[in-house]
N, CA, C and O atoms as a GROMACS GRO file, in nm:
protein
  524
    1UNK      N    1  11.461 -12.381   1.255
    1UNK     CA    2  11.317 -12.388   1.233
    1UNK      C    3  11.276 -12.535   1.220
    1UNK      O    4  11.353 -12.612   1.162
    2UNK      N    5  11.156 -12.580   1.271
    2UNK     CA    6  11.098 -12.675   1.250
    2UNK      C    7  11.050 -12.695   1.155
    2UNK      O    8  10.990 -12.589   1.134
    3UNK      N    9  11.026 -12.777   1.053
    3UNK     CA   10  10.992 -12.768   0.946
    3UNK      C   11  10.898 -12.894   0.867
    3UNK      O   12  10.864 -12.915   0.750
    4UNK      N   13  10.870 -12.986   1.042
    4UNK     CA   14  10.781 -13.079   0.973
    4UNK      C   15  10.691 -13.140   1.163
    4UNK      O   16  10.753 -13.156   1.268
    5UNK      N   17  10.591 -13.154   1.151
    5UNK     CA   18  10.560 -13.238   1.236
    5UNK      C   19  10.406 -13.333   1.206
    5UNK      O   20  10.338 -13.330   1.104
    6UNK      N   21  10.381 -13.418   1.338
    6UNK     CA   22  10.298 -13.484   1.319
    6UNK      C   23  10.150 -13.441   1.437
    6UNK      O   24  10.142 -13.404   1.554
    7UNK      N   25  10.085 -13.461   1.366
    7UNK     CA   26   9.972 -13.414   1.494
    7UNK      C   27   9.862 -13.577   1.464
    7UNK      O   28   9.868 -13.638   1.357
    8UNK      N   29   9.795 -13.609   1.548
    8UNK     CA   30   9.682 -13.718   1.554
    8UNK      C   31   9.531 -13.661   1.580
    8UNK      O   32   9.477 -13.615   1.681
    9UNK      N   33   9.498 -13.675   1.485
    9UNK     CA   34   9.327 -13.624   1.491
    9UNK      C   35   9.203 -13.772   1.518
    9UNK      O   36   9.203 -13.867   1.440
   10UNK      N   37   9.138 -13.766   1.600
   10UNK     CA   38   9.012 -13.851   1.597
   10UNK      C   39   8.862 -13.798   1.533
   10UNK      O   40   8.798 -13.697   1.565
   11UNK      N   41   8.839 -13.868   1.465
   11UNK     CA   42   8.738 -13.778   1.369
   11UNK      C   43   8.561 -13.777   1.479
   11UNK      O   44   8.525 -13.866   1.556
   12UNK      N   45   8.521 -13.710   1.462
   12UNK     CA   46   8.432 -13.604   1.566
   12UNK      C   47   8.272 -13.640   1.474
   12UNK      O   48   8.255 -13.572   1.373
   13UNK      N   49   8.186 -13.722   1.503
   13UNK     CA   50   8.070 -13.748   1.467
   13UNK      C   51   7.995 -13.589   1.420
   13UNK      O   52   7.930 -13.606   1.317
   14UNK      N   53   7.990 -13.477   1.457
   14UNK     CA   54   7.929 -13.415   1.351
   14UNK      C   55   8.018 -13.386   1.182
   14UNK      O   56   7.984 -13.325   1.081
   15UNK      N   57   8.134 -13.458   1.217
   15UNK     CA   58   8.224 -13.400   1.070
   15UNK      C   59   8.194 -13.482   0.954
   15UNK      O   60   8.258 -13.457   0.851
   16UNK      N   61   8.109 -13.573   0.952
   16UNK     CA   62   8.044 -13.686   0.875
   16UNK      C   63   7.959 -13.600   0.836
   16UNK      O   64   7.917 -13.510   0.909
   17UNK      N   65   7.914 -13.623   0.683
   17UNK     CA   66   7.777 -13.660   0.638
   17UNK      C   67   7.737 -13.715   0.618
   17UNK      O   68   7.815 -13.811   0.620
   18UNK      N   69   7.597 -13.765   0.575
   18UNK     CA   70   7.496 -13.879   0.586
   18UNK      C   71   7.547 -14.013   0.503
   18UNK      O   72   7.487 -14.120   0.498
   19UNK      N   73   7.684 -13.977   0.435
   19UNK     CA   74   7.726 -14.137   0.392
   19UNK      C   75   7.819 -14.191   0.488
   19UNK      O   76   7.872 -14.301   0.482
   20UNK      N   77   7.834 -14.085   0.595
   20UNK     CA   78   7.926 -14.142   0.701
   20UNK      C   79   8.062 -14.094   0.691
   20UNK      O   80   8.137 -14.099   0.788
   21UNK      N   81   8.100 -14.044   0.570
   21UNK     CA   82   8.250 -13.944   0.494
   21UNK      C   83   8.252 -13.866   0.563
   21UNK      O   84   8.151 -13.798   0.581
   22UNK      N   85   8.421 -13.834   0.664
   22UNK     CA   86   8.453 -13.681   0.692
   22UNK      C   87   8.382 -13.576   0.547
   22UNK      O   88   8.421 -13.598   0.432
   23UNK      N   89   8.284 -13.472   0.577
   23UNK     CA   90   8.288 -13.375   0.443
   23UNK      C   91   8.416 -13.375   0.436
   23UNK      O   92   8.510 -13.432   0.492
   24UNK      N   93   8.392 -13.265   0.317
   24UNK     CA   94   8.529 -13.224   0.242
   24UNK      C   95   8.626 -13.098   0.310
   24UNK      O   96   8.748 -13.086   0.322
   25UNK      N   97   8.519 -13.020   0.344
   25UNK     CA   98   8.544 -12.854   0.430
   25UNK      C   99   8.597 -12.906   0.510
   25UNK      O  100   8.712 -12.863   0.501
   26UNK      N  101   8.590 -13.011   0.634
   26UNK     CA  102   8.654 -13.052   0.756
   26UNK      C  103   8.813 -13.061   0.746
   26UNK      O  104   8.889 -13.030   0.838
   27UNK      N  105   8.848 -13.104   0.635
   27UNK     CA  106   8.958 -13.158   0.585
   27UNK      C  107   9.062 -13.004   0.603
   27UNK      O  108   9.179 -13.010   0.639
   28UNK      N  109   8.997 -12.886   0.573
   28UNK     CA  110   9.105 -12.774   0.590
   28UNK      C  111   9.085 -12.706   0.727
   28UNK      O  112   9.140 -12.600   0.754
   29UNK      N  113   8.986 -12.787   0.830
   29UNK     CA  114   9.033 -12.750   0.986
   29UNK      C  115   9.121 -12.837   1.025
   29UNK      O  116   9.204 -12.816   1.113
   30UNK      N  117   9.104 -12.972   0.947
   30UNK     CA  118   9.230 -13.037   1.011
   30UNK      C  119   9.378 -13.005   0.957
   30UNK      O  120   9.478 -13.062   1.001
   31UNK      N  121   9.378 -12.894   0.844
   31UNK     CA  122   9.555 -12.856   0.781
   31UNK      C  123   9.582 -12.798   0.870
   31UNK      O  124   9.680 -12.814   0.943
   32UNK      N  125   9.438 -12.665   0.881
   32UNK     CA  126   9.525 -12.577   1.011
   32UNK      C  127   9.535 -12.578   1.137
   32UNK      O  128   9.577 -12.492   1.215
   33UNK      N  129   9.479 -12.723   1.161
   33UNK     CA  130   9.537 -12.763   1.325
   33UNK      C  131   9.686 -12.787   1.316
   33UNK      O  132   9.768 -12.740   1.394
   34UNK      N  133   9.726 -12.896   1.172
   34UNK     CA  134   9.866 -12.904   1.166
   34UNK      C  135   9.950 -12.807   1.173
   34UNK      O  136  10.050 -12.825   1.244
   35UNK      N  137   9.932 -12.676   1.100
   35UNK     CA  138  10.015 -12.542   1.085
   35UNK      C  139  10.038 -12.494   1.230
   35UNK      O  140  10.152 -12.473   1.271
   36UNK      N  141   9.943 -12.481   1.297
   36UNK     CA  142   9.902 -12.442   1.443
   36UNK      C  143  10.022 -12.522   1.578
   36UNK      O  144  10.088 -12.492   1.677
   37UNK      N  145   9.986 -12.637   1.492
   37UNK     CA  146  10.097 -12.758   1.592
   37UNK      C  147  10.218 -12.707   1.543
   37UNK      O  148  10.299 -12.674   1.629
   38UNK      N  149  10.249 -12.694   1.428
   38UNK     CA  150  10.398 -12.663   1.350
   38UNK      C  151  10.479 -12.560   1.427
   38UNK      O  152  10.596 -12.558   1.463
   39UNK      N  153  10.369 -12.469   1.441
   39UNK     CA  154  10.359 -12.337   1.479
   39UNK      C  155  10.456 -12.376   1.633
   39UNK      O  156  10.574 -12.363   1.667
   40UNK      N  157  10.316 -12.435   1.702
   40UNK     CA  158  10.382 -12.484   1.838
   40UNK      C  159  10.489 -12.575   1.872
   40UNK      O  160  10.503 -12.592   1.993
   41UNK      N  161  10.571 -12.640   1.794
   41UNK     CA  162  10.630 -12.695   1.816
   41UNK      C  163  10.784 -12.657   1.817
   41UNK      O  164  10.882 -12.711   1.868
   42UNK      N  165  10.763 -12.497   1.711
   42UNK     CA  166  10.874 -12.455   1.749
   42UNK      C  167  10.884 -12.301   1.852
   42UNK      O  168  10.963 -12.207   1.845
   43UNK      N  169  10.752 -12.329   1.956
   43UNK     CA  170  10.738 -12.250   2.050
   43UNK      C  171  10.682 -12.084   2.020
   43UNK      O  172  10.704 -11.984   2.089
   44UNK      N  173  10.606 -12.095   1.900
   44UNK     CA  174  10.540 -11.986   1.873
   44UNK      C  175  10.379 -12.052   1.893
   44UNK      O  176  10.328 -12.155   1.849
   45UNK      N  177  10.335 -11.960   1.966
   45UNK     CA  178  10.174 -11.921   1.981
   45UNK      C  179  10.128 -11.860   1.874
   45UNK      O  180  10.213 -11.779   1.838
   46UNK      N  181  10.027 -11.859   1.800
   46UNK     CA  182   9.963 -11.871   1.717
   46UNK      C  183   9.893 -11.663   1.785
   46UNK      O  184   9.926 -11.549   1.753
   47UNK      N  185   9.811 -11.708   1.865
   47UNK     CA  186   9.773 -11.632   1.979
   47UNK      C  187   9.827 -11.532   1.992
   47UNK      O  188   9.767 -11.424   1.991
   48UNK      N  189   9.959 -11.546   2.008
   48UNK     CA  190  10.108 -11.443   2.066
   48UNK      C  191  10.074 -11.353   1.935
   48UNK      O  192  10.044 -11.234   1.943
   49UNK      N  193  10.085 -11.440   1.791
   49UNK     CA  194  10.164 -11.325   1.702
   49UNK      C  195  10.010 -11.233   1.661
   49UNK      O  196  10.000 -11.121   1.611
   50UNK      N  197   9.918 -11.313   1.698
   50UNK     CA  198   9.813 -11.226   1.649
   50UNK      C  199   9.783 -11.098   1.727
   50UNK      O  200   9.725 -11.008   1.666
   51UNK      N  201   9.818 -11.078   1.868
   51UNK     CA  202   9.812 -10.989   1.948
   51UNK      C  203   9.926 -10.916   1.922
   51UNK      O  204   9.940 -10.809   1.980
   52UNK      N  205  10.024 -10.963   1.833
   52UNK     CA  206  10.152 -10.818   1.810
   52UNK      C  207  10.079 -10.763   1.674
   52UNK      O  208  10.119 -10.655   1.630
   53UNK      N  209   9.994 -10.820   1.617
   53UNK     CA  210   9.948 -10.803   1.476
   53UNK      C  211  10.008 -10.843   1.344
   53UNK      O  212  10.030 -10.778   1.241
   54UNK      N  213  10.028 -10.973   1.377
   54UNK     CA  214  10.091 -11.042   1.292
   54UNK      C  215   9.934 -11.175   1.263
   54UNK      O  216   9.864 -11.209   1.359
   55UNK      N  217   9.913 -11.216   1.154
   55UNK     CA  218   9.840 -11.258   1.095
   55UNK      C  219   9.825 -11.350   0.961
   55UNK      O  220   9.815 -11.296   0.850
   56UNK      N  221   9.825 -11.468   0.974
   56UNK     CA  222   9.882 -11.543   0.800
   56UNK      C  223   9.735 -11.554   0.755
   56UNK      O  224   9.661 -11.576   0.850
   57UNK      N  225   9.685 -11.546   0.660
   57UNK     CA  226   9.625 -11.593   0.545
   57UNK      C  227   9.628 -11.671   0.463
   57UNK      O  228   9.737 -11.674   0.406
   58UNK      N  229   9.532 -11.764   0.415
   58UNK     CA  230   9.533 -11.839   0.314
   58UNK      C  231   9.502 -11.788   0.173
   58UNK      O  232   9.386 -11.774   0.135
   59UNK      N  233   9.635 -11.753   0.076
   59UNK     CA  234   9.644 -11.706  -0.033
   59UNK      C  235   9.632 -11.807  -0.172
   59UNK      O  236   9.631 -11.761  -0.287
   60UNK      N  237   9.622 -11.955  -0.139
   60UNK     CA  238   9.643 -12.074  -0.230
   60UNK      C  239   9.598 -12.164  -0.195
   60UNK      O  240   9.659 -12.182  -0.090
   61UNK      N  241   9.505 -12.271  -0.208
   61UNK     CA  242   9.524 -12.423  -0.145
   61UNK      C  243   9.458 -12.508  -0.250
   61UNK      O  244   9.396 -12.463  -0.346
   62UNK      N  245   9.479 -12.642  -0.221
   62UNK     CA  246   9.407 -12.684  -0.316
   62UNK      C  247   9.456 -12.863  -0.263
   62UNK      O  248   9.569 -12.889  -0.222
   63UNK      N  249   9.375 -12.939  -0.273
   63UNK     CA  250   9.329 -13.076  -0.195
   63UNK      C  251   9.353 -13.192  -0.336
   63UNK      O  252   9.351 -13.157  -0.454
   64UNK      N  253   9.375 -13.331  -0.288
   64UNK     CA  254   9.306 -13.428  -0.351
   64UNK      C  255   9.267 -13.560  -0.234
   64UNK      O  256   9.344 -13.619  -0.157
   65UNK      N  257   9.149 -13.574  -0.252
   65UNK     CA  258   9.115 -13.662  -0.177
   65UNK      C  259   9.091 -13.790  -0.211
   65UNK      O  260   8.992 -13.816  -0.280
   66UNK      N  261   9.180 -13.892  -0.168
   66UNK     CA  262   9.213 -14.012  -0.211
   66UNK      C  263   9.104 -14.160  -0.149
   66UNK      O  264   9.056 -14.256  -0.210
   67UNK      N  265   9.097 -14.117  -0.005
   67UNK     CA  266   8.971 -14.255   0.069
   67UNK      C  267   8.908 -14.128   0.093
   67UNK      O  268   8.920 -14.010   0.062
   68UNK      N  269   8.809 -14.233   0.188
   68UNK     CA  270   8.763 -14.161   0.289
   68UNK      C  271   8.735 -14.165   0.428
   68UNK      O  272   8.688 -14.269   0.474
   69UNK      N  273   8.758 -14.060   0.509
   69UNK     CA  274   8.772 -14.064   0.664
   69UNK      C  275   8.603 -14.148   0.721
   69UNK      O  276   8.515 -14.199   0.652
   70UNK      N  277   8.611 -14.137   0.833
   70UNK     CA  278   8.468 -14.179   0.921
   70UNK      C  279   8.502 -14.189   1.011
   70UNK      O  280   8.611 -14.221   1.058
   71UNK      N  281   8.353 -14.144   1.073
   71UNK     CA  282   8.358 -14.122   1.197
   71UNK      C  283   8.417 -14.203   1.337
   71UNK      O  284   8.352 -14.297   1.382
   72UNK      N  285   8.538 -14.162   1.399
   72UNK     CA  286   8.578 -14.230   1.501
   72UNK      C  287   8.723 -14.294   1.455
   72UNK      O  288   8.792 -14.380   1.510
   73UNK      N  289   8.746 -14.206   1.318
   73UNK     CA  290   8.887 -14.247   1.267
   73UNK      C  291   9.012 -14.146   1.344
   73UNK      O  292   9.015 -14.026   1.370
   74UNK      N  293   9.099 -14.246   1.361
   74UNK     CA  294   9.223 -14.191   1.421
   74UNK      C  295   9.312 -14.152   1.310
   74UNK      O  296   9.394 -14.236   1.274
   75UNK      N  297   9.309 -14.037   1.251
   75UNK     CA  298   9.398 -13.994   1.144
   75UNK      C  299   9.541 -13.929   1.205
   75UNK      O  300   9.556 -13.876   1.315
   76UNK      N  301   9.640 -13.948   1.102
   76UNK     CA  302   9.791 -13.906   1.147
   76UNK      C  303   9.789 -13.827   1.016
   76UNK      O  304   9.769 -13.869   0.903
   77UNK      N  305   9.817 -13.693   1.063
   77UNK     CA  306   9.819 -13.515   0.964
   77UNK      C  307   9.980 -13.514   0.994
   77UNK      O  308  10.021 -13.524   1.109
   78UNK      N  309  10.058 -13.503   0.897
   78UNK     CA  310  10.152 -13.451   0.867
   78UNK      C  311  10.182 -13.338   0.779
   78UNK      O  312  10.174 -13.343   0.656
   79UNK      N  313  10.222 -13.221   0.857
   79UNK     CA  314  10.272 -13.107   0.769
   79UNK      C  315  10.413 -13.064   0.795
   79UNK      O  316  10.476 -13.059   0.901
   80UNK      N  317  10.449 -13.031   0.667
   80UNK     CA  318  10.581 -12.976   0.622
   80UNK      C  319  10.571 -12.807   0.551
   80UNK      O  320  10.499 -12.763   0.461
   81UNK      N  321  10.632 -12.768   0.601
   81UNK     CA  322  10.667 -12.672   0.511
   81UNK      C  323  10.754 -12.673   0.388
   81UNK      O  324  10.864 -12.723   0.412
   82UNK      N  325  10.740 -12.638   0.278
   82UNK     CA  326  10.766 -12.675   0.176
   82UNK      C  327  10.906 -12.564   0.102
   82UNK      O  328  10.998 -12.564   0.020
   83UNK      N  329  10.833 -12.478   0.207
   83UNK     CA  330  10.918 -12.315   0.083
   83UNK      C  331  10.864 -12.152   0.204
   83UNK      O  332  10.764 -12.126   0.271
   84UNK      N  333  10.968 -12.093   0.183
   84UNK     CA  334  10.951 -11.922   0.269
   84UNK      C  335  10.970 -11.851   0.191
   84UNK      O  336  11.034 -11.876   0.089
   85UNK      N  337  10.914 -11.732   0.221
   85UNK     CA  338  10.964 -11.601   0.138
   85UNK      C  339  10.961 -11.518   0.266
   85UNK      O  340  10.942 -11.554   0.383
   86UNK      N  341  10.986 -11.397   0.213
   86UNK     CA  342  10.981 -11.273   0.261
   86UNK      C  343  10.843 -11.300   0.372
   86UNK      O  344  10.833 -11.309   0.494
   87UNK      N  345  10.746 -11.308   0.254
   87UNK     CA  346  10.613 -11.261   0.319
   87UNK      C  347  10.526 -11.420   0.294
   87UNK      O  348  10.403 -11.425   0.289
   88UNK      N  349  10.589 -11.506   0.284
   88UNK     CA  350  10.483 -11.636   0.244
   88UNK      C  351  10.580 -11.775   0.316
   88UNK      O  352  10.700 -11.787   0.341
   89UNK      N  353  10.461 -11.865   0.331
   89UNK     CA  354  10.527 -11.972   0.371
   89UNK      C  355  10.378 -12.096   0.334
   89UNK      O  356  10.263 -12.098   0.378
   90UNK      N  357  10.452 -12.188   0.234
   90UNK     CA  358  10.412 -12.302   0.175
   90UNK      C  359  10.392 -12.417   0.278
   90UNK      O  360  10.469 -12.412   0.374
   91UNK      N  361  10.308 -12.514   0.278
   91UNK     CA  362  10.271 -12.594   0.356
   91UNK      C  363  10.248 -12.708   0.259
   91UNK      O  364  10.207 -12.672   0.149
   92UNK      N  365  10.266 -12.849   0.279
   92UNK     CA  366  10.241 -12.992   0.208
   92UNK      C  367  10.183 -13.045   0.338
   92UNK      O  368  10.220 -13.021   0.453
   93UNK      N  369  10.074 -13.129   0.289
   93UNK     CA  370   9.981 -13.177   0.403
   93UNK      C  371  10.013 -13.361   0.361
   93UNK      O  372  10.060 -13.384   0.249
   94UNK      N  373   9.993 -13.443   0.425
   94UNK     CA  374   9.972 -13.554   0.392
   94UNK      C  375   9.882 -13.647   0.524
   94UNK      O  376   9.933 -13.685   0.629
   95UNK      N  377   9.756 -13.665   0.489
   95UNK     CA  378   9.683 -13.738   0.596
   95UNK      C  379   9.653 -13.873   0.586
   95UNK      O  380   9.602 -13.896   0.476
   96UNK      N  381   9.667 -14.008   0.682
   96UNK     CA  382   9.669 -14.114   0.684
   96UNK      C  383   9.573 -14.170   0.766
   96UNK      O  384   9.566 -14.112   0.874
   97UNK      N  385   9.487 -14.274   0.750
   97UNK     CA  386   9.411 -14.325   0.881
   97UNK      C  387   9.532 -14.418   0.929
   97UNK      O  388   9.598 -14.495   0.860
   98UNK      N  389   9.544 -14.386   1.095
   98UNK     CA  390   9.638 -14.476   1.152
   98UNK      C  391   9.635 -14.641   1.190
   98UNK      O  392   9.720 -14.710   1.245
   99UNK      N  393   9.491 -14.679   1.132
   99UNK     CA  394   9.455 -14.836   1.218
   99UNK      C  395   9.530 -14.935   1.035
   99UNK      O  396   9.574 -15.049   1.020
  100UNK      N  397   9.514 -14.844   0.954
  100UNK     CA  398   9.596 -14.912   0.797
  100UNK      C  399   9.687 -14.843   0.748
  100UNK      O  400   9.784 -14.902   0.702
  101UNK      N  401   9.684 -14.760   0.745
  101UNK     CA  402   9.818 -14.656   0.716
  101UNK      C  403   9.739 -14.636   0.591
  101UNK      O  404   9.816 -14.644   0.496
  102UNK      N  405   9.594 -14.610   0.546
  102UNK     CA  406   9.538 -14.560   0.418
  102UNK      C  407   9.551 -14.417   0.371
  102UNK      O  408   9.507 -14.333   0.450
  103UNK      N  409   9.587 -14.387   0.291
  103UNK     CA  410   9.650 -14.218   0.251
  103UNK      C  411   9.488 -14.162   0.248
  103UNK      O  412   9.404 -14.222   0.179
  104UNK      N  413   9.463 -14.078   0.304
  104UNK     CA  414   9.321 -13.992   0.296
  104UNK      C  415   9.288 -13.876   0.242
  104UNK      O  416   9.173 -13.843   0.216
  105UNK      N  417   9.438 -13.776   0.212
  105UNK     CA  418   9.401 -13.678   0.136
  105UNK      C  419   9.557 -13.629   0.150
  105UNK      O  420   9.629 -13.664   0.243
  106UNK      N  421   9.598 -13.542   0.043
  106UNK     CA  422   9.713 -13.495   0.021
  106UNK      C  423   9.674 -13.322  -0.002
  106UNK      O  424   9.563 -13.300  -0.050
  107UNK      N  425   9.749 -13.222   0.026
  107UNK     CA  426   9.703 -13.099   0.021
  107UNK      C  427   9.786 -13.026   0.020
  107UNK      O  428   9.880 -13.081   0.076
  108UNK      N  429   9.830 -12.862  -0.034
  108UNK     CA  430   9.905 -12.789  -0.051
  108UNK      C  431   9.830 -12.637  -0.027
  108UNK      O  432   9.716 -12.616  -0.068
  109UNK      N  433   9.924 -12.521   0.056
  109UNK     CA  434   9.854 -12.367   0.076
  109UNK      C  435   9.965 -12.345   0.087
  109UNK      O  436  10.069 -12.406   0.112
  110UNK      N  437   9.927 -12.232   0.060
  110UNK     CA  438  10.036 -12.105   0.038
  110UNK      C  439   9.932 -11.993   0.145
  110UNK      O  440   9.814 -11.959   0.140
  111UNK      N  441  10.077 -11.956   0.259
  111UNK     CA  442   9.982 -11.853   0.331
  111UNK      C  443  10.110 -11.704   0.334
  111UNK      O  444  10.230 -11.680   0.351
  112UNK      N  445   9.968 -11.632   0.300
  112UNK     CA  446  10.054 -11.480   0.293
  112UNK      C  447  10.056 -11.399   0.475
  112UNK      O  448   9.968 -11.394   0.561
  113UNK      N  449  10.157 -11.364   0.474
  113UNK     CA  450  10.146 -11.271   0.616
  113UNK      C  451  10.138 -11.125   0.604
  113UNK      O  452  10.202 -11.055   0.526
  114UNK      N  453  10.026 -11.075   0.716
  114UNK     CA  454   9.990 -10.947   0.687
  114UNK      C  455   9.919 -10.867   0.805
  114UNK      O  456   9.846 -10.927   0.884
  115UNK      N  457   9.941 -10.732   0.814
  115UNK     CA  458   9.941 -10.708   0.969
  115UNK      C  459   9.749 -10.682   0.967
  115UNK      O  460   9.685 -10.714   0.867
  116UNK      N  461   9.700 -10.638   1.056
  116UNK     CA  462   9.560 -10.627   1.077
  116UNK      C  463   9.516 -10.508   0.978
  116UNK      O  464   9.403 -10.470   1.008
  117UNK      N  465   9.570 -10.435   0.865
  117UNK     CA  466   9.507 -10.353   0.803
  117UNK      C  467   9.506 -10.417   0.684
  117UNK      O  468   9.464 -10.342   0.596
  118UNK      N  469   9.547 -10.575   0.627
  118UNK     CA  470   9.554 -10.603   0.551
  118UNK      C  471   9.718 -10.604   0.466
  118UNK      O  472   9.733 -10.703   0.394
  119UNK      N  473   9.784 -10.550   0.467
  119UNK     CA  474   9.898 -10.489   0.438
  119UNK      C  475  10.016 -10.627   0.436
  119UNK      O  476  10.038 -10.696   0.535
  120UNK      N  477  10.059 -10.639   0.348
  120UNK     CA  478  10.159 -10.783   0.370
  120UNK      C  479  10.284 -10.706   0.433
  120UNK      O  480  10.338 -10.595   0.433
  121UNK      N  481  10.298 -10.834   0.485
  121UNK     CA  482  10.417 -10.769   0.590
  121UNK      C  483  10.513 -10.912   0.608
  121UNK      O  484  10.474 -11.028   0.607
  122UNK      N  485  10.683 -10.846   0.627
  122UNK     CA  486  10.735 -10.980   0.654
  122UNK      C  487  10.732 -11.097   0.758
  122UNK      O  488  10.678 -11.065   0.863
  123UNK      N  489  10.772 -11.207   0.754
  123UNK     CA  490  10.729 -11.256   0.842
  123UNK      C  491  10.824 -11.285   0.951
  123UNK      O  492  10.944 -11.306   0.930
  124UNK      N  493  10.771 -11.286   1.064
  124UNK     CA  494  10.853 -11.274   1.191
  124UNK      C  495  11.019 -11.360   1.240
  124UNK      O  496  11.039 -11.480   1.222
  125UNK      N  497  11.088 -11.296   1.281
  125UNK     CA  498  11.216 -11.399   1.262
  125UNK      C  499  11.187 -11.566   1.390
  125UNK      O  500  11.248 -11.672   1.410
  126UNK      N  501  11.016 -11.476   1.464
  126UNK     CA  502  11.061 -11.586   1.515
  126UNK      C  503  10.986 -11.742   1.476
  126UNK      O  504  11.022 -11.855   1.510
  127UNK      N  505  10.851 -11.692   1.378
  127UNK     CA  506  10.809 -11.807   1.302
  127UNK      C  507  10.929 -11.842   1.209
  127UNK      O  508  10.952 -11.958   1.241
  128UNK      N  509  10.997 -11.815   1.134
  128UNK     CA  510  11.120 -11.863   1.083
  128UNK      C  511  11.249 -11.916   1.135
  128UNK      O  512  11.350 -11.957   1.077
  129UNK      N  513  11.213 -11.903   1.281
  129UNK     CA  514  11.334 -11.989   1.314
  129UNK      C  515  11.447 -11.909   1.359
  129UNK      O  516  11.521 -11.988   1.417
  130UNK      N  517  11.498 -11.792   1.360
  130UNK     CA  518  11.602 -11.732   1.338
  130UNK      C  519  11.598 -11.606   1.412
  130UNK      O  520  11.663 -11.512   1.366
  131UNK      N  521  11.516 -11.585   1.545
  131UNK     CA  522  11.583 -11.521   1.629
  131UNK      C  523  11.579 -11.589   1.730
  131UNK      O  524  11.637 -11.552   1.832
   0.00000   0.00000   0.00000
């Protein structure tokens, strides 16, 4: 299993508000682009598992935001997975603007897996690595 990668985000003029700051909400489309990449990097589609009915959720998260982004910033998102279970898998976020290497926000979720009726369910051997 893969268990860490890097993705590069350029920050997108409507994700500012009027002081020019990535908001705050933006900050957890850019975790789950990372999870998404994570995802892809060890050749699972995101896509794929949702059409077998496989489905993660965000059961935990929680942010600290250290600078702040703006518009036309080249940020470097690093996520790790932290921890698995049965039915859960932990994520550590760490985001940097790349032109200083300034830390921009640090972040942690916990996502539960669960099929389309809601129902937690384990998670696939092949997001884990192991078939």
């Amino acid at each position: 299993m893969i268990e860490s990668c890097q993705t590069e985000i350029r920050v997108r003029y409507p994700e500012a508000d009027r002081s020019g700051a990535v908001h705050h909400s933006r900050y957890w489309v850019y975790f789950e682009m990372g999870r998404t990449e994570l995802l892809r990097a060890q050749g699972v589609d995101y896509r794929d598992l949702e059409d077998q009915g496989v489905l993660f959720v965000v059961a935990k998260c929680s942010a600290k935001y250290r600078a702040p982004a703006r518009y036309d910033d080249i940020l470097t998102l690093s996520t790790r997975i932290t921890r698995t279970g049965r039915a859960r898998i932990d994520h550590a976020y760490e985001l940097n603007r790349k032109s200083d290497g300034i830390l921009i926000a640090t972040a942690e979720t916990t996502l539960a897996c669960i099929n389309t009726s809601g129902q937690i369910i384990a998670i696939p051997d092949c997001v884990l690595g192991t078939s």
